[in-house]
DODRENLUM-993641 format. One record per residue (C-alpha): x, y, z; residue in one letter; residue number from 0. Coordinates in steps of 0.02 Angstrom, whole numbers. Layout:
N
{{X, Y, Z}, "A", NUM};
...
REM end
This chain:
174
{{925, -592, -64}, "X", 0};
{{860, -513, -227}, "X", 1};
{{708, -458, -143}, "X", 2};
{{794, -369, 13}, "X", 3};
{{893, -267, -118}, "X", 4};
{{749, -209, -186}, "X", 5};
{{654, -157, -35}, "X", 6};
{{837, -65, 40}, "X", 7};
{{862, 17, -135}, "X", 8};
{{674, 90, -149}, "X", 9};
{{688, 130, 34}, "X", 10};
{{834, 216, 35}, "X", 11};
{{816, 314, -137}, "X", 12};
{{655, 354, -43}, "X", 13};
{{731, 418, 114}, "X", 14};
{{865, 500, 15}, "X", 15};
{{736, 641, -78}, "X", 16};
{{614, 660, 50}, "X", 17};
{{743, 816, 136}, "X", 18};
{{756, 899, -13}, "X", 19};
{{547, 886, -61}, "X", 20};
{{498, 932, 120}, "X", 21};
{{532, 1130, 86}, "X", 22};
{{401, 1104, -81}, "X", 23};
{{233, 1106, 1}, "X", 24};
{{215, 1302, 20}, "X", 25};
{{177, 1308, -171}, "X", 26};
{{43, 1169, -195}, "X", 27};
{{-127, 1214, -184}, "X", 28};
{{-245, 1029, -229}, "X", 29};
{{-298, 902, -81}, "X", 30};
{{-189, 857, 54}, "X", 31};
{{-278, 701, 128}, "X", 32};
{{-391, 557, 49}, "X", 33};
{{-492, 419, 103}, "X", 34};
{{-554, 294, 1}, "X", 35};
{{-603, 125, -52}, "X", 36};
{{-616, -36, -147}, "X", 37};
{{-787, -47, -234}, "X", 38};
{{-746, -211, -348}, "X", 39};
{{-666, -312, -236}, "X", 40};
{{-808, -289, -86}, "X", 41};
{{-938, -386, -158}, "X", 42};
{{-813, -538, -195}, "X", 43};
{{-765, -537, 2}, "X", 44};
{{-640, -428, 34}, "X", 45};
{{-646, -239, 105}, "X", 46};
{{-484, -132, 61}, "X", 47};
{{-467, 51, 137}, "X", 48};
{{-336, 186, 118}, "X", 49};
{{-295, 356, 202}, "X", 50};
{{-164, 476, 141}, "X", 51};
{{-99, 643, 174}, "X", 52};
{{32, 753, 79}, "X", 53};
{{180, 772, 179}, "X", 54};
{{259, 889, 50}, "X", 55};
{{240, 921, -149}, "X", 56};
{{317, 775, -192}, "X", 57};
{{296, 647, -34}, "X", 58};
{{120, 569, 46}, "X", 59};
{{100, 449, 187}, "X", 60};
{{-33, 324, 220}, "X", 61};
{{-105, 183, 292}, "X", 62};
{{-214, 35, 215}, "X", 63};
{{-295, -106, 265}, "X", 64};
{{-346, -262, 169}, "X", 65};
{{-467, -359, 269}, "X", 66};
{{-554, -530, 168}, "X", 67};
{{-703, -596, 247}, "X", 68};
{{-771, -718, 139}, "X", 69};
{{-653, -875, 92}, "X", 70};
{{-539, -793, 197}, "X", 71};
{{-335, -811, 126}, "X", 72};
{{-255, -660, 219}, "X", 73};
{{-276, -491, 297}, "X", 74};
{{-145, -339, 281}, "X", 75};
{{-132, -168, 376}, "X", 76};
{{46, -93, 315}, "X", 77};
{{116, 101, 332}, "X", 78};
{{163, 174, 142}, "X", 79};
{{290, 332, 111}, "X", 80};
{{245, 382, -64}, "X", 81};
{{377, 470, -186}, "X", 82};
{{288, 575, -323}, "X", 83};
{{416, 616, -455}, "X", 84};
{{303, 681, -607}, "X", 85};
{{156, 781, -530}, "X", 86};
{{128, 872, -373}, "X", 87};
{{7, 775, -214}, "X", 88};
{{-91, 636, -219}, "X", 89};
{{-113, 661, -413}, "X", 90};
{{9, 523, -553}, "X", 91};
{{142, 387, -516}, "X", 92};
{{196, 373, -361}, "X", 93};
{{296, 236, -273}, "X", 94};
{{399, 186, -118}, "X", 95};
{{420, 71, 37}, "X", 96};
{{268, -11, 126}, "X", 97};
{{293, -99, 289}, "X", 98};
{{141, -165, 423}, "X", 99};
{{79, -329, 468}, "X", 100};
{{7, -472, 360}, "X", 101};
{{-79, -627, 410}, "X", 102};
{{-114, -780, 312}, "X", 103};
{{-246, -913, 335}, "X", 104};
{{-235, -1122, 308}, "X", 105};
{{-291, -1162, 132}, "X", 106};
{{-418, -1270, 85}, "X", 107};
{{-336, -1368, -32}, "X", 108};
{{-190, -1377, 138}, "X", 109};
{{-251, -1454, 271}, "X", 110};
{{-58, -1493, 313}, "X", 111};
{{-44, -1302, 356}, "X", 112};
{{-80, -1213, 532}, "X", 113};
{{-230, -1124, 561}, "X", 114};
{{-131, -945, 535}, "X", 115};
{{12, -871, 543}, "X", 116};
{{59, -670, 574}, "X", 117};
{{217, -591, 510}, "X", 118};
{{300, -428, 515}, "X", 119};
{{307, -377, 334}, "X", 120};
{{424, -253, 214}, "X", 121};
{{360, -212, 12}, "X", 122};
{{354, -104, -104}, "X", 123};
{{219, -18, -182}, "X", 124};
{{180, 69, -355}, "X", 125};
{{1, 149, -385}, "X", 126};
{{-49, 288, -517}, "X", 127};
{{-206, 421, -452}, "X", 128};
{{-322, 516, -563}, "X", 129};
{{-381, 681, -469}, "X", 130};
{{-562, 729, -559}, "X", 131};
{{-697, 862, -506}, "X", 132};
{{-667, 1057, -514}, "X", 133};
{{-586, 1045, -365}, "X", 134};
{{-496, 874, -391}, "X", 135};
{{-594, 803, -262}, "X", 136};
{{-649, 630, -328}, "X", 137};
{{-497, 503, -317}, "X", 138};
{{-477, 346, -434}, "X", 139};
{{-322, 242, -409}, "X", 140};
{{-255, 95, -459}, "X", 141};
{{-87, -7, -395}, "X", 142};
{{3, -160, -318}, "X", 143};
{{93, -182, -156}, "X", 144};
{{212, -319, -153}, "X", 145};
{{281, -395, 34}, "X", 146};
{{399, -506, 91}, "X", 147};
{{363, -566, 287}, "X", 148};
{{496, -511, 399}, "X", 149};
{{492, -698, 511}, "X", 150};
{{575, -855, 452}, "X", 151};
{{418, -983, 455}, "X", 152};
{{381, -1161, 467}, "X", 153};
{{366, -1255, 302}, "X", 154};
{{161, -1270, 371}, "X", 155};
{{128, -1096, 384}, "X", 156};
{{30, -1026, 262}, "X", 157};
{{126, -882, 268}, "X", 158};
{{222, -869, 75}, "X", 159};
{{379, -795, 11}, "X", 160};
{{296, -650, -36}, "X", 161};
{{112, -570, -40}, "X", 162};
{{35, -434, -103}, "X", 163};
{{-123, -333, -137}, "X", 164};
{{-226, -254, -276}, "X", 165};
{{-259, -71, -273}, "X", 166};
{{-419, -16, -365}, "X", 167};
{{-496, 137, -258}, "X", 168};
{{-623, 254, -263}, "X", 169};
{{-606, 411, -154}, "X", 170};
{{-625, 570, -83}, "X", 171};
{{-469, 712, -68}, "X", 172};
{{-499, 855, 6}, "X", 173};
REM end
């Protein structure tokens, strides 16, 4: 129950500014859109990816995907809304809803569990970007999404009460 309130408060404080940011975006200048990467987790096995685009001064939209390919525990794709209160774009704090799909593998140490299970999933996410270049074109970012899976499961799935991933990227905004 704690959780859901959470995820409803963060959504709906969320939902609740972006009308009154929307009308911002004529006055910011820096990158609209990014694309980047995770450069210390892809040697360990797992490949994370993010796009983003400013939807107004103080609001950004995205998608990322979390895909592990070597001792394989899960994989996530998930939508992100993005509230900016302290700087302008992609640039400082920023945090909101997340919501996509996540899908969790049997354990070795488990053999009790099924193979996989997939899940509809709701979170929350909090990440911090660092703009650098003259024209604030390199990206570094770092943050955490938290999920809870949207499906009641069986006590075998290896699906958990909640999941999450580790931002560290390196990007491109242009």
């Amino acid at each position: 129950m704690f959780k859901t309130t959470i995820l409803l408060a963060c959504l709906t404080i969320t939902l609740a500014l972006l009308p009154w940011s929307l009308n911002s975006l004529t006055n910011y200048t820096g990158p609209r859109e990014e694309i980047a990467a995770n450069p210390v987790f892809a040697p360990l096995g797992t490949l994370s990816f993010e796009y983003a685009s400013v939807m107004s001064s103080d609001f950004s939209a995205g998608v990322n995907i979390w895909y592990e390919y070597k001792d394989v525990e899960a994989r996530f794709a998930y939508l992100k809304l993005l509230y900016n209160p302290f700087h302008k774009g992609m640039s400082g704090l920023s945090f909101g809803p997340t919501g996509g799909l996540i899908t969790r593998f049997r354990e070795d140490d488990h053999p009790e569990q099924t193979e996989e299970d997939t899940s509809g999933a709701l979170g929350a996410m909090a990440q911090y970007n660092l703009l650098l270049g003259r024209n604030d074109n390199i990206l570094l970012g770092i943050g955490f999404n938290a999920m809870v899976p949207l499906k009641d499961y069986a006590d075998n799935s290896p699906l958990r009460a909640w999941d999450g991933d580790l931002r560290l990227m390196v990007g491109y905004a242009w």
